[in-house]
Every structure is written in C-alpha cells, then in structure tokens.
DODOLUM-589674 format. One record per residue (C-alpha): residue in one letter; x, y negated, z. Coordinates in nm, 3 decimals. Example, Ala and Ser with C-alpha at 12.3 -4.5 7.8 and 13.67 -1.06 7.14 Angstrom:
REC res      c1      c2      c3
REC   A   1.230   0.450   0.780
REC   S   1.367   0.106   0.714
This chain:
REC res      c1      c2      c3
REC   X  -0.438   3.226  -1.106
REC   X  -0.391   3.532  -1.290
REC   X  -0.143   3.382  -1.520
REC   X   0.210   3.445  -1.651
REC   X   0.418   3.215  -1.445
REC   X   0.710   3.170  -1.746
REC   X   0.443   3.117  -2.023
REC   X   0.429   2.783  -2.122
REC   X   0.031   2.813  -2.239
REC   X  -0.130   2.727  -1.936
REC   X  -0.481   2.932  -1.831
REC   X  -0.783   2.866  -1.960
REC   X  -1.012   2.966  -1.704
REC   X  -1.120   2.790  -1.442
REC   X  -0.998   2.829  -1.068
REC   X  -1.197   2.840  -0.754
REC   X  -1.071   2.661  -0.444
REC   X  -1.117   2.804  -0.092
REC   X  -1.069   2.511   0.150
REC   X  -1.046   2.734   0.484
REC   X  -0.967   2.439   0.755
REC   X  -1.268   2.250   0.671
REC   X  -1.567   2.318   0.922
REC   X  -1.884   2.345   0.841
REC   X  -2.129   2.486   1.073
REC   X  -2.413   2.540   0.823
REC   X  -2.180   2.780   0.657
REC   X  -2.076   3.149   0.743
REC   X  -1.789   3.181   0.417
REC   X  -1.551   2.890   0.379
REC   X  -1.604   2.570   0.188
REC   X  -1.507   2.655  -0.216
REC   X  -1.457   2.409  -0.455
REC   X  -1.399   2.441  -0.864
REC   X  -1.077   2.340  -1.045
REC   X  -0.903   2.345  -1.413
REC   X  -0.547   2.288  -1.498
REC   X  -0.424   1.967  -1.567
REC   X  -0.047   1.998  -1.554
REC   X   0.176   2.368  -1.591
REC   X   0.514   2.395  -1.599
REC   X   0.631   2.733  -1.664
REC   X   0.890   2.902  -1.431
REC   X   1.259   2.746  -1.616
REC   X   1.523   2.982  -1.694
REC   X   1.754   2.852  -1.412
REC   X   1.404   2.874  -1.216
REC   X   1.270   2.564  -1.181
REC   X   0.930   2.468  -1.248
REC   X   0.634   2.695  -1.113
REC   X   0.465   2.428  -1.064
REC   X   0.041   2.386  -1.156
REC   X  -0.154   2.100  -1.062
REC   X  -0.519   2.144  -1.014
REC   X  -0.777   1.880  -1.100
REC   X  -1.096   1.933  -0.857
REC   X  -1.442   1.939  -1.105
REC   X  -1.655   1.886  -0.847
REC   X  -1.690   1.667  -0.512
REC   X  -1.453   1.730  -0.275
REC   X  -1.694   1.815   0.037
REC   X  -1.743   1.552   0.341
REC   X  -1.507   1.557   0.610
REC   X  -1.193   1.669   0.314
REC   X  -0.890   1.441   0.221
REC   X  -0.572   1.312   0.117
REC   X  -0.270   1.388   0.373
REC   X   0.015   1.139   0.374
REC   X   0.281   1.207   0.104
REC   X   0.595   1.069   0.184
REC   X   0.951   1.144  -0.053
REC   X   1.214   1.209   0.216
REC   X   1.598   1.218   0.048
REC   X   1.762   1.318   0.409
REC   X   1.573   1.672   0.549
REC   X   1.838   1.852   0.703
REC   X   1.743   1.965   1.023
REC   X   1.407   1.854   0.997
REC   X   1.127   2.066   1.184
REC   X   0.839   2.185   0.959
REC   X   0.515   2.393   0.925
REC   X   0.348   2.536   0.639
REC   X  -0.019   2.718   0.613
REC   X   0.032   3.071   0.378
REC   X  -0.227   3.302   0.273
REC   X  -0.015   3.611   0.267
REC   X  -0.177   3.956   0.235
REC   X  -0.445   4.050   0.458
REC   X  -0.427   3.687   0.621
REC   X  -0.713   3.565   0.404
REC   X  -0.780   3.298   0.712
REC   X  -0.431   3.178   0.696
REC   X  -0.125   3.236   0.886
REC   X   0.097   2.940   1.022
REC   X   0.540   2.923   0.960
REC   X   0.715   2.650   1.161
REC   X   1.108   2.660   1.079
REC   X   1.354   2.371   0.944
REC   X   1.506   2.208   0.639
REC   X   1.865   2.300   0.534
REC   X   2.029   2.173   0.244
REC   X   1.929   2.069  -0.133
REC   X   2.004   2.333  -0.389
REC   X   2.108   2.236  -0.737
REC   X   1.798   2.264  -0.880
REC   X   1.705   1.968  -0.622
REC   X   1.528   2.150  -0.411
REC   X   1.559   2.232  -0.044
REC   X   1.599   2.535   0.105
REC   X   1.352   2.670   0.430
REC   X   1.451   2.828   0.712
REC   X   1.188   3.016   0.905
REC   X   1.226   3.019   1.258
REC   X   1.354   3.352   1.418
REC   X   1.084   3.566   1.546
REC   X   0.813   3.392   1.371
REC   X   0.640   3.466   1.042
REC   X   0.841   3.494   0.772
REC   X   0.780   3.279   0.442
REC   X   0.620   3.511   0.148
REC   X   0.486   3.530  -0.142
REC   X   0.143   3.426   0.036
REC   X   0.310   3.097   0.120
REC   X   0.402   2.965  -0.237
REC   X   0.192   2.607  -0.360
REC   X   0.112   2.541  -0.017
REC   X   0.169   2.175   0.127
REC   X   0.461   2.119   0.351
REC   X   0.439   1.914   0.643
REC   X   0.746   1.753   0.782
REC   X   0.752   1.652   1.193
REC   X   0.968   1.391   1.146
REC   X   0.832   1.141   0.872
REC   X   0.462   1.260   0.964
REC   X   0.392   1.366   0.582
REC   X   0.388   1.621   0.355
REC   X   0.702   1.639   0.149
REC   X   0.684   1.860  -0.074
REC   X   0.535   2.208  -0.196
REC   X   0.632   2.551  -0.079
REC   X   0.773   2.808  -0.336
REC   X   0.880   3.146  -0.210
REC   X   1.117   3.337  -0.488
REC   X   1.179   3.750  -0.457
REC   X   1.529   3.835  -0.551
REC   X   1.664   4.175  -0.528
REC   X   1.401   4.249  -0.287
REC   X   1.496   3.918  -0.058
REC   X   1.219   3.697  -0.046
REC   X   1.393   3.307   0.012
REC   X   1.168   2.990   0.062
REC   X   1.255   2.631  -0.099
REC   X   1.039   2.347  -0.069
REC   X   0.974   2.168  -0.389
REC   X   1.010   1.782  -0.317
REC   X   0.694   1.616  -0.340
REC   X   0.848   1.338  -0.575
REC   X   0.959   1.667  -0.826
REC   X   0.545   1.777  -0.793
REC   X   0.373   1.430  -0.895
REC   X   0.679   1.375  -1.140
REC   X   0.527   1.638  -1.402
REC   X   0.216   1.416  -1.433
REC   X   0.349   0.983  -1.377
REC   X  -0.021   0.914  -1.362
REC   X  -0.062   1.071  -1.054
REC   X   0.161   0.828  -0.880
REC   X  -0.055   0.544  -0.709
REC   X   0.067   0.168  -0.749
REC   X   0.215   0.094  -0.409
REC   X   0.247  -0.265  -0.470
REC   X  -0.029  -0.555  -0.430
REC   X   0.065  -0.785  -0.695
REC   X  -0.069  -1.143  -0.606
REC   X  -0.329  -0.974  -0.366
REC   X  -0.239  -1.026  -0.009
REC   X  -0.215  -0.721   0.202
REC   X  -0.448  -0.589   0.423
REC   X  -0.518  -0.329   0.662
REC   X  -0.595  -0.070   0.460
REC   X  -0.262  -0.152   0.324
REC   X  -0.067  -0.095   0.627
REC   X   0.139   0.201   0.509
REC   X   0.291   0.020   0.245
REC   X   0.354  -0.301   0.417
REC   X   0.747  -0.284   0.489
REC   X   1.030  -0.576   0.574
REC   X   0.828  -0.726   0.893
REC   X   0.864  -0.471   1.167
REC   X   1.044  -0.799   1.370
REC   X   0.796  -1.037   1.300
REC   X   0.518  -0.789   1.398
REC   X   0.712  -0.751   1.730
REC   X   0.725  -1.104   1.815
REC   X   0.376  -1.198   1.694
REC   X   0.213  -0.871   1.900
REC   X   0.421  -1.058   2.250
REC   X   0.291  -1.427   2.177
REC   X  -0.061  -1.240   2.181
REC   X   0.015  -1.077   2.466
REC   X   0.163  -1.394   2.607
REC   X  -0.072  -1.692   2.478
REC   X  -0.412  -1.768   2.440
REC   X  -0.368  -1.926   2.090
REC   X  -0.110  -1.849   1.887
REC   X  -0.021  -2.015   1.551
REC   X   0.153  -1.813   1.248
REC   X   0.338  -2.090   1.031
REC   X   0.548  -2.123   0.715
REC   X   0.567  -2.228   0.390
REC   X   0.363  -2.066   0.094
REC   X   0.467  -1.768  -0.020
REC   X   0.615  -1.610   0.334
REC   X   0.359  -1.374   0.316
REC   X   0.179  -1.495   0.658
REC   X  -0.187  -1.366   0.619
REC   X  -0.034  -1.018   0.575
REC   X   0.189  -0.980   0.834
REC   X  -0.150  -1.079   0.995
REC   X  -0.338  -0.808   0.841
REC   X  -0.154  -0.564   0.789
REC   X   0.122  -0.616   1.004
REC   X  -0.045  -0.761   1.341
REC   X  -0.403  -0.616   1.355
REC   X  -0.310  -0.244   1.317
REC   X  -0.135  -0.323   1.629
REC   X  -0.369  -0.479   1.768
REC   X  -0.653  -0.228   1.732
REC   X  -0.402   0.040   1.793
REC   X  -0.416  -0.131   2.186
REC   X  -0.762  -0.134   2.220
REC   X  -0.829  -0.472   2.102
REC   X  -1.149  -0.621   1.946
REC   X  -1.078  -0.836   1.603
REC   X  -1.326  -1.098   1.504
REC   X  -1.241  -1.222   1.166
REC   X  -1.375  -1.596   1.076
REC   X  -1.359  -1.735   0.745
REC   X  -1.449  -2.107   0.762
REC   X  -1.501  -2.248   0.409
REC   X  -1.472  -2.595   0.324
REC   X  -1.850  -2.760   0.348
REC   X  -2.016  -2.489   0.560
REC   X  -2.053  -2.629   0.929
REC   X  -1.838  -2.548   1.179
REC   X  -2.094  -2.423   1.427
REC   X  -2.244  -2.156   1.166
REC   X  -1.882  -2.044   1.170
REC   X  -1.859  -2.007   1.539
REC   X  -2.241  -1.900   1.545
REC   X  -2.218  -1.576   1.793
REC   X  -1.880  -1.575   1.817
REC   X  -1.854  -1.681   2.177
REC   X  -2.098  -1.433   2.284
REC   X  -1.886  -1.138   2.114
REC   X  -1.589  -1.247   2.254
REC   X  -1.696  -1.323   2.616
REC   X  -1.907  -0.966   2.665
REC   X  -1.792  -0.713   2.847
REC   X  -1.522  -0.446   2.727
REC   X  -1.128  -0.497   2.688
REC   X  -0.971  -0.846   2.495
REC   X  -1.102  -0.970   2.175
REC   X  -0.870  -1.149   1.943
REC   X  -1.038  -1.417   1.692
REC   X  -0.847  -1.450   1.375
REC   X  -0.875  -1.698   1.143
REC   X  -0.693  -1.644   0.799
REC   X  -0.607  -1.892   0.536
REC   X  -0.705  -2.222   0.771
REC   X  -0.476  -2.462   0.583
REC   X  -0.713  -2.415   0.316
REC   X  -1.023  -2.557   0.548
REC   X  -0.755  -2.823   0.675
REC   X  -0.611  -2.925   0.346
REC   X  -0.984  -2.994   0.190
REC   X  -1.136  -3.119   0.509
REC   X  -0.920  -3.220   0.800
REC   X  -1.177  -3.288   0.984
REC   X  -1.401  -2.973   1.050
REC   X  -1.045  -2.813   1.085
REC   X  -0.936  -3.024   1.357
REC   X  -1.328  -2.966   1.537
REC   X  -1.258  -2.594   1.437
REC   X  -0.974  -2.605   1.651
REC   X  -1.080  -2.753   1.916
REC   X  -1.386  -2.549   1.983
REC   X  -1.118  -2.254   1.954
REC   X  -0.917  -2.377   2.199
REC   X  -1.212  -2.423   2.475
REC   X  -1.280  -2.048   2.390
REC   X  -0.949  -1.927   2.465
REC   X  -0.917  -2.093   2.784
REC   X  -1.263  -2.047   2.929
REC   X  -1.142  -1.662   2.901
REC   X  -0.788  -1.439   2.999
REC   X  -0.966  -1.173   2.766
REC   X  -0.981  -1.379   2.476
REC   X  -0.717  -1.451   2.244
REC   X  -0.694  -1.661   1.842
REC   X  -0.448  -1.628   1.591
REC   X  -0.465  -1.849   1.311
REC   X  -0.211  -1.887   0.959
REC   X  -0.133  -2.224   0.827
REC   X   0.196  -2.408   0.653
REC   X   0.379  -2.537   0.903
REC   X   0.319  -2.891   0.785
REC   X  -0.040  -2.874   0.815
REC   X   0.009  -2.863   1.199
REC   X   0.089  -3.197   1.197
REC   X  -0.250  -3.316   1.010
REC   X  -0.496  -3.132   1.271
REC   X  -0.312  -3.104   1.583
REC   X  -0.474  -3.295   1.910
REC   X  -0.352  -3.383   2.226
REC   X  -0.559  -3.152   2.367
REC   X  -0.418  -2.858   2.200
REC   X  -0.035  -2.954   2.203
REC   X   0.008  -2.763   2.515
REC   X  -0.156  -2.413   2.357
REC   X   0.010  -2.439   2.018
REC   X   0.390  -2.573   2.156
REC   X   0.444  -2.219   2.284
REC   X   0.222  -2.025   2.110
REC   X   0.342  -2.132   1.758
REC   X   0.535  -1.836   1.559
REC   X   0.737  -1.924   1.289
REC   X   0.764  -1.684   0.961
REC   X   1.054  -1.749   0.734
REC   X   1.074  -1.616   0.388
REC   X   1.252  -1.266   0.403
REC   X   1.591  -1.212   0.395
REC   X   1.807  -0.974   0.134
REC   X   1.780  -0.708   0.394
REC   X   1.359  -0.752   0.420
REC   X   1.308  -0.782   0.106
REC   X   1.512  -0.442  -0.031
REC   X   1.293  -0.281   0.287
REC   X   0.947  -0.466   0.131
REC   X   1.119  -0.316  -0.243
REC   X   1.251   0.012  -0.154
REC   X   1.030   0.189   0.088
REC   X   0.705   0.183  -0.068
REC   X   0.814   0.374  -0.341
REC   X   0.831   0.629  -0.053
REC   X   0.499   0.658  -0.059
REC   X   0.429   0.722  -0.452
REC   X   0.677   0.984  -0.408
REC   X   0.760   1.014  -0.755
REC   X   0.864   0.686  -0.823
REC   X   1.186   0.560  -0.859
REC   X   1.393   0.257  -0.961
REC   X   1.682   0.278  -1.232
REC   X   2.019   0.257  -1.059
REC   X   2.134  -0.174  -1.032
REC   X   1.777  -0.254  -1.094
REC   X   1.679  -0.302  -0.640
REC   X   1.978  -0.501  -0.647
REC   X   1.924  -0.738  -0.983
REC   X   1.587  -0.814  -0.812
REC   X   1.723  -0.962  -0.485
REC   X   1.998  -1.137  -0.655
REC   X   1.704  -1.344  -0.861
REC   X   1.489  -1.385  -0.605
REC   X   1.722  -1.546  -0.354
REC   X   1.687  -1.879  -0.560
REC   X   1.301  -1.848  -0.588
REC   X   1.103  -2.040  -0.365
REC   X   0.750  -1.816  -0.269
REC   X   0.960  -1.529  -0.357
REC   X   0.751  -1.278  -0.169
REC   X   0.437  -1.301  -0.398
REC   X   0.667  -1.292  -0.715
REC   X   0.862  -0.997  -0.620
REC   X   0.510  -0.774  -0.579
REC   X   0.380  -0.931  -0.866
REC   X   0.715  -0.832  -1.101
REC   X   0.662  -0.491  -0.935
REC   X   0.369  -0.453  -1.002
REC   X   0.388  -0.500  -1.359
REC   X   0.713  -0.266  -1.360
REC   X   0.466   0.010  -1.217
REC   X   0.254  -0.066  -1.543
REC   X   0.522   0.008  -1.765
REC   X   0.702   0.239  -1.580
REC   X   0.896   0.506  -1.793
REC   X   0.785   0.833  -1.635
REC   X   0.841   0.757  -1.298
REC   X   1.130   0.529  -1.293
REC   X   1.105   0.148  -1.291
REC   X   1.342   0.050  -1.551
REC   X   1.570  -0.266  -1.625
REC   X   1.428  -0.280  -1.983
REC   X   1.052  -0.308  -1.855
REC   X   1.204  -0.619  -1.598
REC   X   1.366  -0.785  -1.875
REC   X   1.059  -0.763  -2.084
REC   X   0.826  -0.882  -1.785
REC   X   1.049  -1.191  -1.793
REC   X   1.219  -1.135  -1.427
REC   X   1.077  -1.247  -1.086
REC   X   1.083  -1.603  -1.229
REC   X   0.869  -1.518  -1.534
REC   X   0.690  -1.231  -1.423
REC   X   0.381  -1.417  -1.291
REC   X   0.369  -1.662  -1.625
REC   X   0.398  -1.349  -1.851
REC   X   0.106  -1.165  -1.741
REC   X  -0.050  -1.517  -1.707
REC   X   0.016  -1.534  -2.121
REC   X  -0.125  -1.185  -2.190
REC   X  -0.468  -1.268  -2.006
REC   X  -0.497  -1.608  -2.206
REC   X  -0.441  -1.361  -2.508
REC   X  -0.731  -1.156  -2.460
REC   X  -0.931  -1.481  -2.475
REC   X  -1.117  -1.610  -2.754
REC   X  -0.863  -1.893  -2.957
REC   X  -1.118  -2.183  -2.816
REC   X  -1.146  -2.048  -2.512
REC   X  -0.811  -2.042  -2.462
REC   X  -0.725  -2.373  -2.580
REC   X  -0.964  -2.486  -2.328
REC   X  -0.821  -2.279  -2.045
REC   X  -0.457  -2.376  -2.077
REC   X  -0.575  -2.742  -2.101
REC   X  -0.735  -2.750  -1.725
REC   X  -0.410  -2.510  -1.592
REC   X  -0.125  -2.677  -1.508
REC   X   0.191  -2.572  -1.713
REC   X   0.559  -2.670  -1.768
REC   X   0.695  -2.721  -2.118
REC   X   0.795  -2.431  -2.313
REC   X   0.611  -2.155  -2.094
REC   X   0.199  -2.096  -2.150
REC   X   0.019  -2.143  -1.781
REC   X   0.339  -2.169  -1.603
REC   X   0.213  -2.308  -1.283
REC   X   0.087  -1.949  -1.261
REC   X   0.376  -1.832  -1.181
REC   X   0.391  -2.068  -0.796
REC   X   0.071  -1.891  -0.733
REC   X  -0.144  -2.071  -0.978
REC   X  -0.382  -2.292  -0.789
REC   X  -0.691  -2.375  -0.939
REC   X  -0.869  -2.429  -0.594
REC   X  -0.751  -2.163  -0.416
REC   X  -0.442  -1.912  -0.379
REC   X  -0.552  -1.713  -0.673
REC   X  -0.674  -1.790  -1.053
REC   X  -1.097  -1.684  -0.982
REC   X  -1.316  -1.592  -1.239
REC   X  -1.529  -1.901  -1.190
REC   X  -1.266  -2.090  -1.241
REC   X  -1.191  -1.994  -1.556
REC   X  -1.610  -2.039  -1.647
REC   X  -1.620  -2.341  -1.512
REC   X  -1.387  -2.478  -1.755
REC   X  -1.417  -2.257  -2.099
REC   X  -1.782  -2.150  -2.044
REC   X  -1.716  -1.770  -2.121
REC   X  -1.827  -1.482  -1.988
REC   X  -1.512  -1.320  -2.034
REC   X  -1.314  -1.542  -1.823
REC   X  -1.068  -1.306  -1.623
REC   X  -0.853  -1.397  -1.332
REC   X  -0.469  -1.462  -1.280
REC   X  -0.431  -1.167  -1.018
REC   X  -0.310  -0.878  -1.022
REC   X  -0.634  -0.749  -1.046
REC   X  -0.602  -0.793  -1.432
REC   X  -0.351  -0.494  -1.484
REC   X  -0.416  -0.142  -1.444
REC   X  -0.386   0.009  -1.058
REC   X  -0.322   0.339  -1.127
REC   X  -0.530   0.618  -1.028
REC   X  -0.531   0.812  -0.661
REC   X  -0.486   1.144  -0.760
REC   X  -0.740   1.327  -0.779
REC   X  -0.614   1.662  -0.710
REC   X  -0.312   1.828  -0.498
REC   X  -0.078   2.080  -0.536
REC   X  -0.230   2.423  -0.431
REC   X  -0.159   2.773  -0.383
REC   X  -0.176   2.986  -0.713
C-alpha cells in the first residue's frame, strides 16, 4: 500500500484489488477491483495493530463473496491454510500448518508445517481458514525479527473490532427465522433430530407448542436445511383465512406426486387459518392427509399450538397425527445460553459484558414466550452496543427481557404524530402503567406481528410503522474484508 505501517495518517491514495481465484474466461489478467481506506491502525509499540480495512468502490464482480467468519476462543491444534503472495508467486502460493497458543497481545501464533512453504512477508492480510470450524478466523500477519520471520494470526473478532459497524446483527428480533438464517439458528440441534426421524418415519407430522417456542423456525431454519440437504423437495403453502382451500392446494398434488425423490409439503403458521376459520382448516387437513397416504414419497409438516389440535382434528386423521405429532417445549437454561451465546460467533467481534449471558437467563426463566423476547432484547442490545460489547447498562435501559418488547413499542409510538398516536395506543391493547404493553406478548393486532396496515387502518397515516424488529437499525454486511497490503 506503499504506506508507513507505524504512521497513524492513513494513505490517501487509492488501492487496486487483484482477486486471482476468481475465473473468468473472457479475461487473460485477473479480475481487479478499486478500494480506499476505511479503517488504519498503525503498527503499536508492543506491535499490535497493522491492521487496514479496505472498502471496495466498485462492484464486486459475479461469481465473488463473503466466506464464513467464525470467532474461535479454543485453536490449539487446529489445522489451517492460508493463500500468500510472496515474491515471485504473483499467482499465489498455498501454507497449510496449525494453531499453537495465544500470545499476549491476543493473538495466536502459526506453525507452518515442516517441509512446506514457509509463512512470509507475502502472506501478511491474507484470510485464514480454519479446518475445524469451517471459517475464516482471523487475518495473517507475518513479523521479521532479527532476521526470523514468525507468523500470528490476528483473530477475526480483533479485525472487525477496529470498525463495530462492520459487525452484522446476528439476531432476528420478533422476525421468525428462516433458512437463510440457518447459521445463526442455535439451541435446537435435538429437536431438529427428532423432527428430521418423524419425517422419515410418518407421513404427516405435526410440530406443536405454545406461542413463543419458536416452532415455525425450528421448521425453517432448523428442519428444511435438513431436509434439502437429503435431497428432498419443499413445497411451502400459505393458506390465508378467506382464500379457498382448493386454490391453496391448486397444483400441489401434481408437484408432489411427479417423478423424482420425496417431496415434503409444509404448511407454516396453520393455527392462524384454524383459529379464524376452523373450518377450511379442518378441510385443509383432510385433503392433506389423502395426499400423504395416496403416496410413500410424500410427506406434510405443519406448526400449530398444541391446543388447536383439538379444534380441527377428525377421526380420520387421529391415526396420522397420534404418532406423528412432535412436541416443542420452550428452551431450557442450557438452549437458550446456546440460542444467546453462539451467534455472537458469527459477528466475530461481538461480545457480551461479563454476568450479562447469565442475568438474561435468570429473567427469562419466569417469562412465558420467552424465546421471541430474548431476540428481541438482543436485538436492541446490538443497537446500542458499546463498541462491540453488549453491555448491562444498554439491558437495563432497554427495560430487560420483560420490557424490552414494550420499550421499543414506546419509541415507535414516539415517532408518531401526537393524534396519531393517541389513536394508535387506543386500538392496542395495553396494561396500566406501560404504553402498548401487549406488545411485549407478541403484540397481536391480527397476526403475530404489529403490520403496517394495521397501524393505517386505525390512525389513517402514512407513516404508520410496525412493532417488529424491522423498526431498528440491522446493521450493515460489511462491505469490505481484510486484505493483503
């Protein structure tokens, strides 16, 4: 980069990008791309630091992405490789080895394995992928002392720590997961076992508990992965109280009866169809249930509160849904630090303030629905995160996993106009002392979310927002990675 390493003024000038693993036939010279700084942290002097992070001008090319970042405490022993561009290797030039211990300035020293090439100068900024967790971990840095050249990897939550807005939200807030959510959908891995064998097992299966369990994602982004992962064709339905029951079937059995391997039919949220009309939920289920078992290669799962089994269940279907019903119980303190802790892994910079994982499970135990209020509160802690640490201050101030939900609830009435909000708050359910409370047990209005038209529907503003999560910042992907200098 043609830059003093320990001068804290970053350069000025822009830096080009080669981006030599990414084919592309129509071209003889590899792909190049355009960069600036955005972050530069001058080599410390106890010699941390050397550390620039590049933000990409122009669009990335087709066919170029993101790899998996993952923060990994525990590396000894752990196999990895790195790509270097040492001198005259202008292509590149592979380094396998393993991790050995943390240094004191937190990071981890690098072994290269014996015979192999070494780690140089040419290898410093480059990604490091670890075998084990199937991510990169960190960045390489190669140091020169007395002639010795020794390689440490840089942990990857150290690299996104210099800039907190790098770090993506890994929490959904009042959103259910899906399955592009998969990699951050932790606490389940049992429950995702035993759902995957009723599939295997029975033509209809039945995922029940109470609101709140979290049942439509385990579903998503628990059981389809899976699913798909096997071969399996998914056909979603989405029946909708008032639309026919025969649109929502319309080409369904044709799908599912053609040729290929087994097609599962899943049908999210049906207490909602059941609750509002029992009856095109109870003909819904029957017409499933002669699909399943006019086929061996067709299979339905379907979510609903346990009691609602008892308003749409036939005779008929007694047989198929006594064995094939799966019951989901709320998590238990062990889930639930797993559903807390672990997706934090994968905003590698982001850390919780020591007693803070633990203050969380102890209020949550007496919280019924606990599962969308604990995403929700973190969620909002990622907002106001302090650096990259989720603090006790910032849970206090979002009122705790009890208030969490009701004070982000508040600040979106806020933003309202006064008679606007006057109006809202008088068709939203609430307890005394505490604006739009009932917010805070998922806030009904008709559905399991606050919706825009909701809020139209009753003050008549364009600005009407919406109770989930959806209201608060995200976060930003980032938009560029650490790279060689």
């Amino acid at each position: 980069m043609r830059g003093d390493p320990y001068d804290a003024t970053p350069p000025a000038h822009r830096v080009e990008l080669d981006l030599p693993l990414l084919d592309d036939p129509d071209r003889d010279e590899p792909v190049r791309v355009t960069a600036e700084v955005a972050r530069w942290i001058p080599i410390a002097p106890e010699g941390t630091g050397d550390i620039a992070v590049l933000r990409v001008r122009n669009p990335l090319p087709a066919g170029a992405r993101m790899p998996p970042l993952r923060r990994v405490d525990q590396l000894w022993d752990h196999s990895f490789r790195v790509l270097g561009f040492p001198d005259g290797s202008a292509d590149g030039v592979w380094a396998t080895g393993r991790f050995r211990g943390r240094q004191g300035t937190r990071w981890f020293q690098m072994q290269a394995a014996t015979g192999e090439q070494p780690i140089v100068e040419g290898f410093s900024g480059s990604p490091v992928w670890d075998e084990e967790s199937g991510a990169v971990v960190g960045m390489t840095v190669a140091t020169d002392v007395s002639g010795t050249t020794t390689a440490y990897l840089i942990p990857i939550d150290l690299v996104l720590g210099v800039d907190p807005e790098l770090l993506p939200c890994p929490y959904r807030g009042l959103e259910p997961f899906g399955e592009e959510h998969a990699s951050f959908f932790f606490g389940r891995d049992d429950d995702i076992d035993r759902l995957v064998d009723a599939v295997d097992r029975r033509p209809l299966v039945a995922v029940a508990g109470p609101s709140g369990a979290g049942k439509s994602s385990l579903v998503r982004a628990g059981l389809l992965p899976r699913l798909r992962a096997g071969g399996a064709r998914v056909t979603e339905l989405r029946p909708l109280p008032g639309r026919p029951v025969a649109e929502v079937l319309d080409g369904v059995a044709d799908r599912a009866t053609g040729p290929g391997g087994r097609t599962v039919l899943v049908v999210d949220q049906f207490e909602e169809l059941a609750a509002t009309d029992p009856g095109a939920a109870t003909e819904l289920l029957e017409r499933i249930g002669e699909l399943v078992s006019a086929s061996d290669s067709v299979r339905a799962v379907l979510t609903l509160r346990s009691a609602t089994l008892d308003d749409v269940l036939v005779p008929e279907l007694a047989g198929l849904l006594g064995s094939g019903t799966v019951l989901v119980p709320p998590m238990d303190r062990g889930q639930l630090r797993h559903a807390i802790v672990s997706p934090a892994e994968r905003a590698p910079g982001l850390s919780f303030e020591q007693g803070l994982v633990d203050r969380i499970l102890d209020d949550a135990a007496a919280e019924p629905g606990q599962l969308p209020l604990v995403e929700s509160l973190l969620t909002e802690l990622w907002t106001r995160r302090e650096g990259g640490y989720l603090t006790v201050r910032a849970y206090e101030e979002a009122g705790g996993v009890a208030g969490v939900v009701a004070t982000h609830a508040e600040a979106v009435v806020a933003g309202f106009d006064p008679a606007d909000a006057d109006r809202l708050r008088r068709c939203s359910p609430r307890s005394p002392g505490r604006t739009a409370t009932a917010a805070s047990s998922a806030g009904r209005c008709a559905g399991p979310r606050w919706q825009p038209t909701c809020a139209r529907s009753c003050c008549g503003s364009p600005r009407a927002g919406s109770w989930s999560s959806n209201a608060a910042p995200t976060g930003r992907r980032p938009s560029s990675s650490p790279t060689r200098p």
